[in-house]
Residue, then its C-alpha position, 0 to 999 in steps of 0.5 A: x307128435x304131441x296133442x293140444x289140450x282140450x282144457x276140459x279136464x282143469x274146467x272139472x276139476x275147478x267146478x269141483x273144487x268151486x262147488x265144495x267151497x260153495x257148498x262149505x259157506x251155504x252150509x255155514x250160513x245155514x248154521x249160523x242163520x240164527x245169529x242174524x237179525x230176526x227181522x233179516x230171517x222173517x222177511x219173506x219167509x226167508x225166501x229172499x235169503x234163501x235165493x241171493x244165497x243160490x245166486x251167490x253160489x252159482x256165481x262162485x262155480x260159473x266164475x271159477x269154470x268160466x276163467x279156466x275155459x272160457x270157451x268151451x260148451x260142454x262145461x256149461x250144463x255142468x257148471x249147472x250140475x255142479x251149483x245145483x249139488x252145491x245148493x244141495x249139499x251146503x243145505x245138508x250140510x248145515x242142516x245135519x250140523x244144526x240139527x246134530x248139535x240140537x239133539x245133543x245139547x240139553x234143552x237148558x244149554x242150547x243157543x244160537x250156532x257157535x264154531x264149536x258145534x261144527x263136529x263129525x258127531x253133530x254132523x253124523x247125529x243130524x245127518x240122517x234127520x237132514x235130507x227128510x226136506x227133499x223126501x216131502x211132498x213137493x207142496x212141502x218141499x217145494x221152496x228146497x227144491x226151488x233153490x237148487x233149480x235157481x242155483x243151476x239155472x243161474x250157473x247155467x246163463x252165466x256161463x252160457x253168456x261168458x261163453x258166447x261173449x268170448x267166442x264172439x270176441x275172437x270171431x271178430x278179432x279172426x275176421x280183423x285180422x283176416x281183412x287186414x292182411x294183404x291178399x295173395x298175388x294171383x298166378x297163373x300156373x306154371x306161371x314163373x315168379x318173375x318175368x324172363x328178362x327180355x332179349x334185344x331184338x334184331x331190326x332187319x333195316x337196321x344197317x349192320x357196322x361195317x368192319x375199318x380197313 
């Protein structure tokens, strides 16, 4: 007897995937931030930047998990989980690159980010430098850890939205179709389908045919 599958599995699997792909972009947008206007980095402090960043990211998981299964309620708080690690990992990323690539540059040769900075020495140079954000005081590291709460509360209203809007949908199309189909015949039981065929009755005034000579 073979069983319906659930769909949860290919939902984690994508968010999975869709994290890593998301994590890959923060962290080049984090290497690469220098090359970008200096009026565009300043505005805010850079906060603005920072939270269309987590928007982008939690909408790239909550699309991806959304479309493999849209219906399920479980994947909605790792959907979550999964745009908060993505937040995470992306600004570790591109944080131990940068840093890497600084510490092992000369002061005279150091420029803006360029691909040939993304190396495993760099990474693995600026790696243990990188996550010193996250082990601050909170009034220190309170805007790191603010984008990764906007990442995951993002993905979490999208994909809550997506659920809800789709299982509505089928609600109201199962009851359409409920009303529209005609309703069954009531029958009493043991009540044949069809009426027995009645048989002609004898009138007793009736005169009978009386047989010719």
């Amino acid at each position: 007897m073979s069983h319906k599958r659930s769909g949860l599995l290919p939902g984690l699997i994508v968010g999975v995937l869709s994290a890593l792909v998301s994590a890959a972009l923060l962290g080049a947008a984090v290497l690469f931030q220098t090359r970008l206007p200096a009026a565009v980095i300043a505005f805010g402090n850079g906060h603005p930047l920072s939270l269309a960043s987590s928007l982008v990211v939690a909408l790239i998981v909550a699309l991806a998990m959304g479309a493999v299964r849209p219906r399920s309620i479980l994947l909605i708080p790792v959907a979550a989980l999964y745009a908060g690690g993505a937040m995470a990992a992306g600004q570790i990323a591109g944080s131990s690159i940068m840093i890497g690539a600084t510490l092992r540059t000369p002061p005279a040769e150091r420029g803006p980010a360029d691909l040939s900075d993304i190396t495993l020495d760099n990474f693995s140079a600026g790696l243990p430098h990188a996550p010193a954000l996250y082990r601050d005081p909170l009034s220190v590291s309170w805007a790191a850890w603010l984008y990764i709460a906007v990442a995951a509360l993002a993905a979490l209203l999208l994909l809550t939205l997506r659920v809800v809007r789709v299982r509505r949908a089928q609600r109201a199309l199962a009851e359409a179709e409920t009303d529209s189909s005609p309703e069954p015949e009531y029958r009493a039981p043991f009540e044949p389908a069809q009426a027995p065929t009645p048989k002609p009755t004898t009138d007793l005034f009736t005169p009978r045919n009386q047989p010719k000579d």
